[in-house]
C-alpha positions as CSV (number, residue, x, y, z in Angstrom):
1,X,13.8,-15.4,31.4
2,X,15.5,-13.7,34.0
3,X,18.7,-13.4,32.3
4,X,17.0,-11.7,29.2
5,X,14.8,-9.0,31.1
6,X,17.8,-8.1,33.0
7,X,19.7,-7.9,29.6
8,X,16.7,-6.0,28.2
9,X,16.7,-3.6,31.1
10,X,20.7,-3.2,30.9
11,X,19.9,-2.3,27.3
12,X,17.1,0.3,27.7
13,X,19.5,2.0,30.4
14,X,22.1,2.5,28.3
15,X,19.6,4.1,25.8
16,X,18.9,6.2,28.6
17,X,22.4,7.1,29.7
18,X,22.8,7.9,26.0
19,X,19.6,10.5,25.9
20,X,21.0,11.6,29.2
21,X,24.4,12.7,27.7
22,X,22.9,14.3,24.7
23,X,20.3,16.3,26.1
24,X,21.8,17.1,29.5
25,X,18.8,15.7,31.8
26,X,18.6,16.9,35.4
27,X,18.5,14.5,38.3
28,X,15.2,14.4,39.0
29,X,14.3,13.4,35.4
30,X,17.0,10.7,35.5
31,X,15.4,9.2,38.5
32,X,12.3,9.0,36.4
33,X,14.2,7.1,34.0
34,X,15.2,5.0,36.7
35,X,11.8,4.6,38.1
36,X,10.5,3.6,34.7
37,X,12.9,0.9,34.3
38,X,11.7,-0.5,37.0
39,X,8.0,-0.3,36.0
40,X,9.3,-2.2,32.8
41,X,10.9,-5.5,34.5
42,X,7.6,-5.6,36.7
43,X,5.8,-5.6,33.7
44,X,7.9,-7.9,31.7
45,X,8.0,-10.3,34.6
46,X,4.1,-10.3,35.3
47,X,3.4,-11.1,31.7
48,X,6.2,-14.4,31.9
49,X,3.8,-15.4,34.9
50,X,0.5,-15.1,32.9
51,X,2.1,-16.6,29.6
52,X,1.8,-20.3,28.6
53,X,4.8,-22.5,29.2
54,X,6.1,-22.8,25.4
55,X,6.7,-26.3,24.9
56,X,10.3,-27.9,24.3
57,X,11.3,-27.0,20.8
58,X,8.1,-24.9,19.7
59,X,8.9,-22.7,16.5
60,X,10.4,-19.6,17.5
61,X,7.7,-16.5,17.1
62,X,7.0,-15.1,13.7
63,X,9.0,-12.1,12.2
64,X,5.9,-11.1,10.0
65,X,2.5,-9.8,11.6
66,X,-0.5,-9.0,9.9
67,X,-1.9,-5.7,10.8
68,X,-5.3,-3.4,10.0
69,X,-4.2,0.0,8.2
70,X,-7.6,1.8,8.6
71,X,-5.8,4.5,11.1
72,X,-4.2,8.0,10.2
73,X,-2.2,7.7,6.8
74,X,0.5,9.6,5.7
75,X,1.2,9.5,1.7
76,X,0.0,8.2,-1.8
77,X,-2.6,5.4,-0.9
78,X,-1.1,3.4,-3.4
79,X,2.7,3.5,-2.6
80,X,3.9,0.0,-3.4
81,X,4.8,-0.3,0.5
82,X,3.1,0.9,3.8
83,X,4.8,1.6,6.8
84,X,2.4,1.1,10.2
85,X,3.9,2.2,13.5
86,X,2.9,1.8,17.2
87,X,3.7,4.5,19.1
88,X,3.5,6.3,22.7
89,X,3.9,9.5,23.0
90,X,5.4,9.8,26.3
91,X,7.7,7.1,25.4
92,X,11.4,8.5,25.2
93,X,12.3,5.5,21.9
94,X,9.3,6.9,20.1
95,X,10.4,10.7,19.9
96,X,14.1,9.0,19.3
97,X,12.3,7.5,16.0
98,X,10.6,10.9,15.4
99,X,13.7,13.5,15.6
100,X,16.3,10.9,13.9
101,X,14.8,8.7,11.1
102,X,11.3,9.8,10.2
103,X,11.8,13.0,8.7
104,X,14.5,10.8,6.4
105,X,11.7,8.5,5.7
106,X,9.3,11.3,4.9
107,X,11.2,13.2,2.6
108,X,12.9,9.4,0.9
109,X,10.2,7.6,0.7
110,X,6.8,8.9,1.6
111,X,6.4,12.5,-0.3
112,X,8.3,10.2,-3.3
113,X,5.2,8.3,-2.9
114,X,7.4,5.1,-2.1
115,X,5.8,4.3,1.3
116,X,2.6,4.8,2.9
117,X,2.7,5.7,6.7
118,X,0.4,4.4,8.9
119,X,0.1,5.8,12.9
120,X,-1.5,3.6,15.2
121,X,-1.4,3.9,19.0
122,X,0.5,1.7,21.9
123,X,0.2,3.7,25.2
124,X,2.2,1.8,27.8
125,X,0.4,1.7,30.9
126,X,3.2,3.5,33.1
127,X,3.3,6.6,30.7
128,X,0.5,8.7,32.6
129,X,-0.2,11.5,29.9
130,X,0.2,9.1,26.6
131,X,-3.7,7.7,26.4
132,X,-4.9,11.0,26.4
133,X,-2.3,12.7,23.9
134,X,-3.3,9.9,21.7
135,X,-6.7,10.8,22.4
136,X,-5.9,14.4,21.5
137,X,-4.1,13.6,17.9
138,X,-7.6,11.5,17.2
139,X,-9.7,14.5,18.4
140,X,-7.5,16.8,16.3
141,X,-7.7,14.3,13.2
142,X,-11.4,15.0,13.7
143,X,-10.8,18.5,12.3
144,X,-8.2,17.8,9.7
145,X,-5.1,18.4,11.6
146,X,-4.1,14.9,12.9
147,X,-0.7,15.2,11.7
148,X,0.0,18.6,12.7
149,X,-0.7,17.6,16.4
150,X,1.3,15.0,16.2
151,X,4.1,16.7,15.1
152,X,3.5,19.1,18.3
153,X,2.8,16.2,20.5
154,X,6.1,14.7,20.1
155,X,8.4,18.0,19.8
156,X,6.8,18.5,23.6
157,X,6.7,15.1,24.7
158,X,8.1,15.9,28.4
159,X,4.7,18.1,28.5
160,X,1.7,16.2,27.8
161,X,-0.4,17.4,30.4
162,X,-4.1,18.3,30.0
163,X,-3.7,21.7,29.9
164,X,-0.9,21.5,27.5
165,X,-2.8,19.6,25.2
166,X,-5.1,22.1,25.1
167,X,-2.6,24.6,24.4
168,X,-0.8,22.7,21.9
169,X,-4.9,22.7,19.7
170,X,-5.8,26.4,20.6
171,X,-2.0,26.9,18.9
172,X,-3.2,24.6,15.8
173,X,-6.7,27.3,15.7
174,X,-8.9,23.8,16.3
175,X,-12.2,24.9,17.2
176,X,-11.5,24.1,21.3
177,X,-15.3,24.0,21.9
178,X,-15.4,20.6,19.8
179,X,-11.8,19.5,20.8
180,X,-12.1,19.5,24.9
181,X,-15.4,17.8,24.1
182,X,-14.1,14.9,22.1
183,X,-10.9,15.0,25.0
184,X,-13.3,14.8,27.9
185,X,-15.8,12.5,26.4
186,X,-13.0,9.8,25.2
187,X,-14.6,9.9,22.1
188,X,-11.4,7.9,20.6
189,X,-11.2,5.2,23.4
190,X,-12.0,2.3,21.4
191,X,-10.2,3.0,18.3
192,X,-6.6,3.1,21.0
193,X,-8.1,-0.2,22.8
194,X,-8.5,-1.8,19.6
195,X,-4.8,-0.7,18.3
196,X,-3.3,-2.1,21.3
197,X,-5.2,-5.1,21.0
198,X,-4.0,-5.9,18.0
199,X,-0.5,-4.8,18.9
200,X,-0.6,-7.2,21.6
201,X,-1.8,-10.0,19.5
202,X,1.1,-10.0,17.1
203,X,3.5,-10.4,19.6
204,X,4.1,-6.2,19.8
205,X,4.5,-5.2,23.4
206,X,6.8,-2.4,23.5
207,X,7.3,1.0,21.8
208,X,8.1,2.0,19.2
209,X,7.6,-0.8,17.1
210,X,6.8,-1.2,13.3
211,X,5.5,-3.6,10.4
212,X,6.7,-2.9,7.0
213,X,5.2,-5.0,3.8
214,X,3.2,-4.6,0.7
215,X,0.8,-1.9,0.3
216,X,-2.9,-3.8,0.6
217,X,-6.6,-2.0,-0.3
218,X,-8.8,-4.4,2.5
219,X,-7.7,-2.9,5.0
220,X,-4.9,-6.0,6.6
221,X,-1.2,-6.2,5.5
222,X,1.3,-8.9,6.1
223,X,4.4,-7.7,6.2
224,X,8.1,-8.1,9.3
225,X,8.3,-6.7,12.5
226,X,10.5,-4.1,13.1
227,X,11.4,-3.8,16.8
228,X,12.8,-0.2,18.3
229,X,13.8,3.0,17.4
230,X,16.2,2.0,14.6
231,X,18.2,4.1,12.7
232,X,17.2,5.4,9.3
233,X,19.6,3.4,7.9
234,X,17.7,0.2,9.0
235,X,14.6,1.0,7.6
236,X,16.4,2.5,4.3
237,X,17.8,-1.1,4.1
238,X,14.4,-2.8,4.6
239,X,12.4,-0.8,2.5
240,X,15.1,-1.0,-1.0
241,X,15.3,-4.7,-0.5
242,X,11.0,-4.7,-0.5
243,X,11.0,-2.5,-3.4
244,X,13.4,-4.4,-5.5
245,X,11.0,-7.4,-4.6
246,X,7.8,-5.3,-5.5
247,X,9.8,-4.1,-9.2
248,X,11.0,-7.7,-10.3
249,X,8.0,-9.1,-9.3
């Protein structure tokens, strides 16, 4: 286990060196990086100690998950495949998803009416300011502009501060008398609970992660893991080998 978190670690760095390189990050936000990393492996470590010993040639764990889909929803309800996504907003591999493969996916397969897009929330617990702009999206959703905040959220995702958020609604015209109240109140505190809940009990730890099947009307779909900010190409690859399933069946 040791070897693989410092593999994992070694892996996340280099993402990092990459981000650093294309966006030209200052010291001080590459020591955060750093820092972060660090918060990672003790995490990773901690849940090894609190997880069961797996006994000597147990299956391996499950590429498929079943997931709810009653959360935000982006395209025809009755695409032949949905899309859901865990997300933080604070989380670096997130907005890496966000600028380089979902507005592919949008324009490919969800305004085609192809896929249905679910958003459901994974705020990692050493990202200070990603519960509460989850919170905000939810408390803008509650006035029709979910996806508009979203879309602000993760263009500014170095500046999620409370004060920012509040900004960021005031710029979307929400009326900010019923937005700080849902903020302050943590109106939306169980529906993030309950997402990460069920993140965590399909095996989905980290961020961003994703489960892709066939489109479902009770509310649970079956469907494979994705793990990571993957290039468009990997979900393009996915998602034509589904719908060539969906077609011939």
């Amino acid at each position: 286990m040791k070897k693989l978190i410092t593999l994992l670690i070694v892996f996340i760095l280099s993402g990092a060196m990459t981000v650093w390189a294309e966006e030209g990050m200052t010291k001080k936000q590459g020591d955060a990086i750093l820092k972060e990393l660090r918060q990672i492996k003790a995490l990773l470590e901690k849940q090894q100690r609190q997880a069961p010993a797996q006994a000597k040639g147990a299956a391996p764990e499950a590429v498929d998950a079943t997931v709810g889909v009653e959360s935000p929803t982006l395209g025809n309800k009755n695409a032949p495949l949905t899309l859901v996504e865990f997300t933080d907003y604070e989380c670096p591999y997130c907005k890496r998803f966000y600028d380089a493969a979902f507005s592919q996916l949008k324009k490919n397969y969800i305004d085609t009416g192809k896929l249905k897009f679910v958003s459901r929330n994974l705020p990692l617990p050493f990202h200070k300011n990603a519960r509460s702009a989850a919170q905000a999206a939810l408390c803008a959703g509650d006035q029709g502009k979910y996806w508009e905040m979203r879309n602000v959220i993760f263009k500014n995702s170095r500046a999620l501060g409370g004060s920012q958020l509040s900004d960021y609604a005031r710029d979307l015209n929400l009326d900010m008398k019923k937005f700080d109240t849902c903020l302050s109140s943590n109106k939306h505190a169980g529906k993030i609970d309950a997402d990460v809940k069920e993140a965590n009990s399909v095996g989905i730890s980290g961020t961003p992660s994703f489960v892709l099947g066939k489109t479902v009307t009770k509310g649970k779909m079956k469907g494979e893991k994705i793990i990571g900010a993957q290039p468009y190409g990997a979900f393009e690859e996915k998602i034509e080998s589904m719908l060539t399933e969906v077609k011939n069946k």
